[in-house]
C-alpha positions in Angstrom: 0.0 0.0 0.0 2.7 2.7 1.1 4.7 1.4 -2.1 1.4 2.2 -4.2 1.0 5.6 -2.3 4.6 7.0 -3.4 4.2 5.2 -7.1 0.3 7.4 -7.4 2.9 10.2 -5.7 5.5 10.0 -8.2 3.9 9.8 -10.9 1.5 13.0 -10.4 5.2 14.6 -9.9 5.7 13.9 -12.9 2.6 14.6 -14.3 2.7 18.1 -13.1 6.3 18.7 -14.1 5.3 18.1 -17.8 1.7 18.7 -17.9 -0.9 16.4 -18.8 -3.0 16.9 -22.0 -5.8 14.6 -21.4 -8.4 16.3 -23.3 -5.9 16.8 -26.4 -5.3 13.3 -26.6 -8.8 12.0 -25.9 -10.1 13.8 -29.0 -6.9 13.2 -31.1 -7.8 9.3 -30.1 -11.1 9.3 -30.6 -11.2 10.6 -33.8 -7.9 8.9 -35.0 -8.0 5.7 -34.4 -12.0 5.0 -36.0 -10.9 7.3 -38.6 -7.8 5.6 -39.5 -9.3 2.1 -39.3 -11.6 2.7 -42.1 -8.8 4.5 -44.1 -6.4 1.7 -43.7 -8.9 -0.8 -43.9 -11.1 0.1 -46.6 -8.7 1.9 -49.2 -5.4 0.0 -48.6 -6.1 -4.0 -49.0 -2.6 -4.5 -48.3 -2.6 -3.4 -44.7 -3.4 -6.1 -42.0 -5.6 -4.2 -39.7 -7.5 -5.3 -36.1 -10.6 -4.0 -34.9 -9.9 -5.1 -31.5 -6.9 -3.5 -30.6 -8.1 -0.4 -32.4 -10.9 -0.6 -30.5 -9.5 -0.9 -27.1 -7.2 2.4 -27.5 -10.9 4.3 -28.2 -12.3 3.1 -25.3 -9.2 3.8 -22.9 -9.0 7.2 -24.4 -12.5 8.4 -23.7 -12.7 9.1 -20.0 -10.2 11.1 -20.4 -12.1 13.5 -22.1 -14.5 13.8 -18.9 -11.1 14.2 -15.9 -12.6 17.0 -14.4 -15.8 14.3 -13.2 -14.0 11.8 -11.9 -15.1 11.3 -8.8 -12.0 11.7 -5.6 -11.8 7.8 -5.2 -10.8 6.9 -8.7 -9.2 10.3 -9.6 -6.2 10.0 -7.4 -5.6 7.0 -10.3 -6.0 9.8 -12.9 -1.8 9.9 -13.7 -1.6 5.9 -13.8 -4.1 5.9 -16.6 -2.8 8.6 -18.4 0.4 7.0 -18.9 -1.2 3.6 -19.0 -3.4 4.5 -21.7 -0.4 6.8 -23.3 1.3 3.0 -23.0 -1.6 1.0 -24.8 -2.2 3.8 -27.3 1.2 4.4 -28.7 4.1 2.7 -28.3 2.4 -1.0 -27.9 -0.3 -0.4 -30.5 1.9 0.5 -32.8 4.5 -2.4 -32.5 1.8 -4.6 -32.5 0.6 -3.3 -35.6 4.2 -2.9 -37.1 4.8 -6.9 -36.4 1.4 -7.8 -37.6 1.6 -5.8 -40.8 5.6 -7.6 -41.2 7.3 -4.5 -40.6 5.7 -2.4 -43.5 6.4 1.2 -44.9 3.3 2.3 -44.0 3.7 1.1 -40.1 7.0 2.3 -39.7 6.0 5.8 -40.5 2.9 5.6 -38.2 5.0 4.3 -35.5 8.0 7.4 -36.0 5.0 9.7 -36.0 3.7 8.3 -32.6 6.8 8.2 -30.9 7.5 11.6 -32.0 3.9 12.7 -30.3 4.7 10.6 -27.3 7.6 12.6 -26.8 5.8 16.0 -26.6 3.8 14.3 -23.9 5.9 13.3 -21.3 9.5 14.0 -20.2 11.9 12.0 -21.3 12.8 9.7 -18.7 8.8 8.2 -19.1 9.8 8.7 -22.3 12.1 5.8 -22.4 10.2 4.0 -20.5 7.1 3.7 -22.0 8.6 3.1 -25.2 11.0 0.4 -24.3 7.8 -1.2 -22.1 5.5 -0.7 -25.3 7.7 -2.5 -27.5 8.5 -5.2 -25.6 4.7 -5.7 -24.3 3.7 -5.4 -28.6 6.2 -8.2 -29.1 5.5 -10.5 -26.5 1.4 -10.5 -28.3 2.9 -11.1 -31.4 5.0 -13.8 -29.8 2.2 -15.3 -27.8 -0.4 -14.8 -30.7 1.4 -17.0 -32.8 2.0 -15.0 -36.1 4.8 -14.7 -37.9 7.1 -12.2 -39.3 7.6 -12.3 -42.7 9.4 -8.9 -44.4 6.6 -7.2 -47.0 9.5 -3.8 -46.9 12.9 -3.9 -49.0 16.0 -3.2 -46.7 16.4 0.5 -48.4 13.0 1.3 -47.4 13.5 0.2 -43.6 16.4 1.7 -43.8 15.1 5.1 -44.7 11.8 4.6 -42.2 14.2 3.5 -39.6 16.2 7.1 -40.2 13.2 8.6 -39.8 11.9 6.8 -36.8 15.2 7.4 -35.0 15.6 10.9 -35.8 11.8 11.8 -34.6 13.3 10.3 -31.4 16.7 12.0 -30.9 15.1 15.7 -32.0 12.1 15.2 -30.0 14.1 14.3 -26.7 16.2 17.5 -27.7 13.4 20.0 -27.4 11.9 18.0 -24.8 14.4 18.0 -22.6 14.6 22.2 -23.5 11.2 22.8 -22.1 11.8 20.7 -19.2 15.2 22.5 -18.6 13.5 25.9 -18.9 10.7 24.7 -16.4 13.3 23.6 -13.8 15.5 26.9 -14.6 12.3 29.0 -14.2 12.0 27.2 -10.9 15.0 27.2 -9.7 15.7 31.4 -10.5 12.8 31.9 -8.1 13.9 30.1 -5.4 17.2 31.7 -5.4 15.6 35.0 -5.8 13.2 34.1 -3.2 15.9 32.8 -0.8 17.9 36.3 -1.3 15.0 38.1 -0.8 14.0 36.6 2.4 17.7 37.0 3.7 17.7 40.8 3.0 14.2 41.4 4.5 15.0 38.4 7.4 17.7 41.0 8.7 15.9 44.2 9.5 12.6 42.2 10.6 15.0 40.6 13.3 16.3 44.0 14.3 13.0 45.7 14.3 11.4 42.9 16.7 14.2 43.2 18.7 13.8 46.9 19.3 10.3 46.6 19.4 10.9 44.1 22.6 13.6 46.7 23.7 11.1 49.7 23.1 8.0 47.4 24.9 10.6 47.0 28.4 12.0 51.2 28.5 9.0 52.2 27.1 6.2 52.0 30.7 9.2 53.6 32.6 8.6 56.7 30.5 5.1 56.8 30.5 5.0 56.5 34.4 7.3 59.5 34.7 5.2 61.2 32.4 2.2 60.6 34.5 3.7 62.1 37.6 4.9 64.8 35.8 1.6 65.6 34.2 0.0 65.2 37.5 2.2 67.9 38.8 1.2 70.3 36.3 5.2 70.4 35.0 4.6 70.0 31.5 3.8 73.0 29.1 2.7 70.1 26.3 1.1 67.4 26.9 -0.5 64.5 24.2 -4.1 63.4 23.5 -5.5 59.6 25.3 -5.8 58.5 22.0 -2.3 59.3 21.4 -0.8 57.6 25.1 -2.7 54.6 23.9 -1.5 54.1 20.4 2.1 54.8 22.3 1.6 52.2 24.5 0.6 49.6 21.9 3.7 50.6 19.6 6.2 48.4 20.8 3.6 45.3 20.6 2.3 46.9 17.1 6.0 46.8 15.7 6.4 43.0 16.9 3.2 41.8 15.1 3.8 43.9 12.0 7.4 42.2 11.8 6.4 38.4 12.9 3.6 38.6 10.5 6.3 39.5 7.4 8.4 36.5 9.0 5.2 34.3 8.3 4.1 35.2 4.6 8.3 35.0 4.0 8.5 31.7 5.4 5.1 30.9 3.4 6.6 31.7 0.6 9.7 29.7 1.0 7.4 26.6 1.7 5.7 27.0 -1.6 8.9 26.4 -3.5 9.8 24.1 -1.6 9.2 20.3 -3.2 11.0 17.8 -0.9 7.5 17.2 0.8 7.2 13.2 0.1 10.1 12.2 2.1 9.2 13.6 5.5 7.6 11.4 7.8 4.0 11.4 8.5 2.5 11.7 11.9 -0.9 11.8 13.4 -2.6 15.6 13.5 -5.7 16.9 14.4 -7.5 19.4 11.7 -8.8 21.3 14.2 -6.2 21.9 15.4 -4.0 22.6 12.1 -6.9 25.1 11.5 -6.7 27.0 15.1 -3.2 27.3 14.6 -3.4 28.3 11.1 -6.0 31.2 12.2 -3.8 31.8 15.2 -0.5 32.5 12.7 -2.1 34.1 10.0 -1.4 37.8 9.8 -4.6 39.2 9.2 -6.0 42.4 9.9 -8.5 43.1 12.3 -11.1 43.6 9.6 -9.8 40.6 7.8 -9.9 38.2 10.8 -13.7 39.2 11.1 -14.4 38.0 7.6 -13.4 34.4 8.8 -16.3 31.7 10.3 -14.8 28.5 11.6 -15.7 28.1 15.5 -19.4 30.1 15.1 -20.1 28.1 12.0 -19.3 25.2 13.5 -21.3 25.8 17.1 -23.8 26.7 15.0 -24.0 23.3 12.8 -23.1 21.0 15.6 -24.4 21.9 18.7 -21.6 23.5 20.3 -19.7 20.1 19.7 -16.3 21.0 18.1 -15.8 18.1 14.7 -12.6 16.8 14.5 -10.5 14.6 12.4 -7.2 12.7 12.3 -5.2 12.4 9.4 -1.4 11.3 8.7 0.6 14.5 7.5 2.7 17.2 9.1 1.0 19.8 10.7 3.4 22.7 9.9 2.8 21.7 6.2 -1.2 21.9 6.8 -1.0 25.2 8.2 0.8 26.4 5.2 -1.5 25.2 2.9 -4.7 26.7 4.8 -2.4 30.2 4.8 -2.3 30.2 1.1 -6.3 29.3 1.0 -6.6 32.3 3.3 -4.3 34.3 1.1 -6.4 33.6 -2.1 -9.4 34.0 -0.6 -8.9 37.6 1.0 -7.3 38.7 -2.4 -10.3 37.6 -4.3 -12.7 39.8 -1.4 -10.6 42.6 -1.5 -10.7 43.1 -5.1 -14.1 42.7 -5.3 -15.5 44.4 -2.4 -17.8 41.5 -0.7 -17.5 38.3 0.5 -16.9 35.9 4.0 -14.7 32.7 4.5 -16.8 29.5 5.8 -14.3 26.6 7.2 -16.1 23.0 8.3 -15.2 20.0 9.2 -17.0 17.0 7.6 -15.7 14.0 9.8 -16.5 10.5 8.3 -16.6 7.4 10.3 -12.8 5.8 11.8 -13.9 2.4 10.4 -12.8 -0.2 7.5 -14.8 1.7 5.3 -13.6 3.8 2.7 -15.2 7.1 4.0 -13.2 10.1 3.9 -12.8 13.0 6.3 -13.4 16.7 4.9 -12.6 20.2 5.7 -14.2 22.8 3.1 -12.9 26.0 3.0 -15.6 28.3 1.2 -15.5 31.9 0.5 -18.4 33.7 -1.0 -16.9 36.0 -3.4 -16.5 37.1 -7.2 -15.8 33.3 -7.9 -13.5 31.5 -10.6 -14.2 31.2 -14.4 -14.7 27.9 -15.6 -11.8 28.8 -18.0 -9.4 29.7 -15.5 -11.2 27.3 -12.6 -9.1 24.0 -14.3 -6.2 25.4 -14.6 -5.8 27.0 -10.8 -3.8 23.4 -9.8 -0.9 24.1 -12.5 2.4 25.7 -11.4 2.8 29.1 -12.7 -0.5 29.5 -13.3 -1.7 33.0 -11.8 -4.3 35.8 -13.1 -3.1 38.1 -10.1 -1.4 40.8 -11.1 2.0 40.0 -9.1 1.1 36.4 -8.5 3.7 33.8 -9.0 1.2 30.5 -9.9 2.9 28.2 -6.7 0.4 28.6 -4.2 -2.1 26.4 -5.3 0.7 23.9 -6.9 2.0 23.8 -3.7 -1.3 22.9 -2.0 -2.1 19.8 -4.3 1.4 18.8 -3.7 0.9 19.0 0.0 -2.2 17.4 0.4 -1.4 14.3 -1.9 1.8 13.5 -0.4 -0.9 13.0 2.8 -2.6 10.6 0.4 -5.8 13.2 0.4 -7.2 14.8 -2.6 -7.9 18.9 -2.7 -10.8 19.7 -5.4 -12.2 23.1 -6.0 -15.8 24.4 -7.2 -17.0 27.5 -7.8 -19.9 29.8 -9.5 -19.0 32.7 -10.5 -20.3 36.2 -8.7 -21.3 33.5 -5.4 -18.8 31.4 -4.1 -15.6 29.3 -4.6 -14.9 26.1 -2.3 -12.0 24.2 -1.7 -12.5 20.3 -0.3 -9.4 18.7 1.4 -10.3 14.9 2.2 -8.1 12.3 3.7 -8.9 9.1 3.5 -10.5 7.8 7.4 -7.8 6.2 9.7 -8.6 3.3 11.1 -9.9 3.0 14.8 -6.9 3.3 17.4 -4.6 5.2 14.8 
């Protein structure tokens, strides 16, 4: 099971490293491979086609024109059977095909031209993988089907299909292997730029706590000797209440102010940060993740009104407090829940209206396959379906000085927990985020 999680893990790594063009390649199969059937079929008598396997890659390609309704339980599978179907549809159909047909002219274009498009699809380690597992799963039917291979082509013309074949490869690895190198580069320049940021700002913050904690213990001896002396009618000048109180919170004010930049620096940090999987997981409470979160957060004072999590939930429950366990890392969770609460007031600020609703939907610590929830819900301006699928993908921002990592980061997060983060919305009401973890069992 742990050895499926980090496979399901790795492999949405992967996915989101490279991208995954499911509803490209749905329609490409859908229509291709019918299409080409009755082509091949009907106007080429020489070419030895089957139904069957034809039919298959139609079928497998399908569902992945409908992702976005998986339900959670099966779409945590969604990156094994992409590259499964990827698998089935290229590489082994077409060396089946290219055996069955006795390695002719016609197949060995088909099959340059499908290595060449598996190449734009993933990077080029699955590359090489799914093509040398293709091949070697096409030959093995052949094998085991009993057929034989008996040469329809002339050596010159494999010769010249094989150049083309192997050249598709080698310049499709090379500008593969670019955009991969420019998406790690892009990567990479932020996090250094990041890292020199924070250690410029890190400095000052420090020294401005520290004074503040400096000002906070000098600070009451002056404002006791200014009572007396006020009291004794010694001062020409004196200053307003309002003013001796905003004095006397200074010290406090400049602590907050300066702890609150530590937070959205180290939150920023986290985001870029990828080496989630290999930490440990441990037992946490959402509830209390969520207190913590609320407690760390540097909102305002008009911000932190805008936020419902203990009301809402008195309110629903009957003053019973819902609660959940789930295997993760609590510093991690918080992190996540600050960038929900980031999004969120951005989107409320901009558009002038709008609350944030956080519940917790415990499910039942039994064999069963329930899952726990916490829905984080803010009603305002909403998400565009447009933009609304693409909110998951790094770099992927319509704010004006976003950087597209926040989100990234939180699907990251929450599926090295083995939980699953979806998000609705509707436009000009609401947009809702679901976190679910999978219930532990009973003494866990």
């Amino acid at each position: 099971m742990r050895l499926m999680k980090k496979t399901l893990l790795l492999l949405d790594q992967k996915v989101e490293a490279f991208g995954g063009q499911y509803k490209a390649f749905s329609l490409f199969g859908i229509v291709s491979y019918p299409l080409s059937y009755v082509i091949l079929y009907y106007f080429n008598s020489q070419i030895n086609e089957s139904i069957e396997v034809r039919l298959i890659a139609f079928l497998l390609c399908i569902p992945l024109l409908f992702t976005e309704h998986w339900p959670i339980k099966v779409k945590k599978y969604l990156s094994l059977y992409w590259f499964l179907t990827l698998l089935y549809c290229l590489p082994f159909l077409a060396t089946y095909m290219l055996l069955k047909n006795q390695i002719s002219i016609e197949w060995l274009m088909n099959i340059a031209l499908g290595v060449f498009l598996l190449i734009l699809l993933v990077d080029w380690i699955v590359f090489i993988i799914l093509l040398s597992l293709g091949i070697l799963l096409g030959y093995l039917l052949f094998i085991v089907s009993g057929q034989e291979l008996i040469l329809k082509s002339t050596f010159s013309q494999i010769s010249l299909a094989s150049y083309i074949y192997f050249y598709a490869i080698i310049i499709g690895l090379i500008f593969s292997r670019s955009h991969q190198r420019n998406h790690q580069e892009k990567l990479q320049t932020m996090k250094m730029l990041a890292g020199s940021i924070a250690h410029e700002l890190r400095t000052p913050l420090s020294a401005m706590m520290m004074g503040g904690r400096a000002l906070g213990r000098i600070l009451p001896v002056y404002q006791e000797a200014y009572t007396k002396a006020k009291s004794a009618h010694l001062l020409e000048q004196t200053v307003s209440p309002d003013q001796e109180t905003y004095l006397a919170s200074f010290p406090q004010n400049i602590q907050t102010v300066s702890q609150n930049a530590h937070t959205m620096i180290t939150m920023l940090l986290t985001n870029l940060n990828e080496g989630t999987a290999d930490q440990k997981l441990e037992c946490c409470s959402i509830a209390l993740c969520v207190e913590e979160a609320l407690t760390a957060y540097p909102f305002s004072s008009d911000e932190r009104r805008l936020v419902h999590w203990r009301d809402v939930q008195d309110r629903v429950q009957d003053n019973t407090q819902a609660d959940f366990s789930f295997l993760g890392h609590k510093e991690l969770m918080k992190h996540v829940l600050f960038n929900l609460f980031k999004n969120a007031l951005y989107a409320i600020a901009s558009s002038g209206k709008g609350e944030i609703f956080i519940t917790i939907e415990p499910g039942q610590n039994t064999r069963s396959k329930k899952t726990n929830q916490l829905i984080f819900k803010d009603t305002g301006p909403g998400i565009p379906p447009e933009n609304l699928r693409h909110i998951f993908d790094r770099f992927y921002t319509k704010k004006e000085h976003g950087t597209g990592i926040g989100l990234a980061f939180c699907q990251s997060v929450i599926q090295s927990f083995g939980g699953e983060i979806t998000c609705t919305s509707q436009p000009g009401d609401h947009t809702t985020f679901v976190i679910s973890f999978p219930a532990l069992l009973e003494g866990i």
